[in-house]
C-alpha positions in Angstrom: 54.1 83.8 -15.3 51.6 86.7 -15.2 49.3 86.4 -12.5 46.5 89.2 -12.2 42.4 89.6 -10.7 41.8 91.7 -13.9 40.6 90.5 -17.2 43.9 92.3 -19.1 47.3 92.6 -18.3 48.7 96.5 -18.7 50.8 96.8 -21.4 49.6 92.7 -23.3 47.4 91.8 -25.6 45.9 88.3 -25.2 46.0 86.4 -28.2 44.5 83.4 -27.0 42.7 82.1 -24.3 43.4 78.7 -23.3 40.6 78.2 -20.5 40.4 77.7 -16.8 42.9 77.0 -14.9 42.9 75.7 -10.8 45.3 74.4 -7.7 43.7 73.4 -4.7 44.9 72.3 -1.5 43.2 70.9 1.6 44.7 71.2 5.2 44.5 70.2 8.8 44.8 71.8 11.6 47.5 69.6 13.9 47.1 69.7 17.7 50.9 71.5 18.0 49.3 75.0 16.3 46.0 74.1 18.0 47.5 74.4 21.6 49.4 77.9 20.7 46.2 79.4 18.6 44.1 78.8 21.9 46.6 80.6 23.9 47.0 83.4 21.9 43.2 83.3 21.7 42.4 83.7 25.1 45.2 86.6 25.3 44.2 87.9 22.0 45.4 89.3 18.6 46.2 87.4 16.1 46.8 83.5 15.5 50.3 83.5 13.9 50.3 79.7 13.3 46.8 80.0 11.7 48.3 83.0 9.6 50.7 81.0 8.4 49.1 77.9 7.9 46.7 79.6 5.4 49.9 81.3 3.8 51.8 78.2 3.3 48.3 76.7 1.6 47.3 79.7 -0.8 50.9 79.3 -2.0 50.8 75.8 -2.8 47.6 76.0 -4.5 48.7 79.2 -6.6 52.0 76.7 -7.9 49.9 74.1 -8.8 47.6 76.5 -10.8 51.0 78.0 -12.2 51.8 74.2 -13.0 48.3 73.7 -15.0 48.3 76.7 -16.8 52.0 76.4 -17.9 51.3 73.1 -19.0 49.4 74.2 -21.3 51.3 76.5 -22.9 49.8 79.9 -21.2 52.2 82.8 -19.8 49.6 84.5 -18.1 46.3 83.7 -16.1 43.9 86.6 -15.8 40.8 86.7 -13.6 41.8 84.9 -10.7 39.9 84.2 -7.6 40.3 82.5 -4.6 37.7 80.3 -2.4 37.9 77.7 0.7 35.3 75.5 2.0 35.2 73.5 5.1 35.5 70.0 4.2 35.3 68.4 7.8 36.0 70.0 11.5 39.5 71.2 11.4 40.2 70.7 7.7 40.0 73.3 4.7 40.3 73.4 0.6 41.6 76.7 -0.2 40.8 76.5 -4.0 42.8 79.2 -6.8 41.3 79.7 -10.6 41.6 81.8 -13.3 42.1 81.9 -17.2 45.2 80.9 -18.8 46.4 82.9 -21.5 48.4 83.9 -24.3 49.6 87.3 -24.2 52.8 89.7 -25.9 53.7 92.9 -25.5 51.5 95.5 -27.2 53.2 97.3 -30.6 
């Protein structure tokens, strides 16, 4: 699967555009990376078990746009974005979306 923030892909034509695709996740902080962020905050630099936390969650939600899109019968989504919203203290949506497409090599 193509995956790419511009509206072509170098090298494809799109021959049909399926429509929006989207994975979303939403996560908790848990008192066990809590405890180590505050200490790294009060010696500074960055929060490694946020880091990865966020990591972990903007993978998950790109799969399960992957999943949508393929589902569909694209093999490529063009345009993506991401966004995250605070859904309550401590927890977070980290939200993917983009366009599924159709594309082949150009001639």
């Amino acid at each position: 699967m193509i995956i790419t923030t511009s509206e072509q892909v170098i090298g494809k034509r799109i021959i049909k555009t399926l429509g929006l695709v989207k994975g979303n996740t939403v996560r908790a902080r848990n008192i066990g990376r809590d405890i180590a962020a505050v200490l790294r905050a009060i010696a500074g630099g960055e929060i490694m078990e946020y880091t990865k936390l966020i990591a972990e969650s903007r993978e998950q939600a790109i799969d399960r746009m992957v999943e949508s899109a393929t589902s569909i019968g694209a093999n490529a989504i063009v345009q993506v974005r991401f966004g995250t919203s605070a859904i309550m203290t401590g927890t977070a949506e980290l939200l993917v979306y983009g366009t599924a497409v159709v594309v082949e090599s150009e001639k």
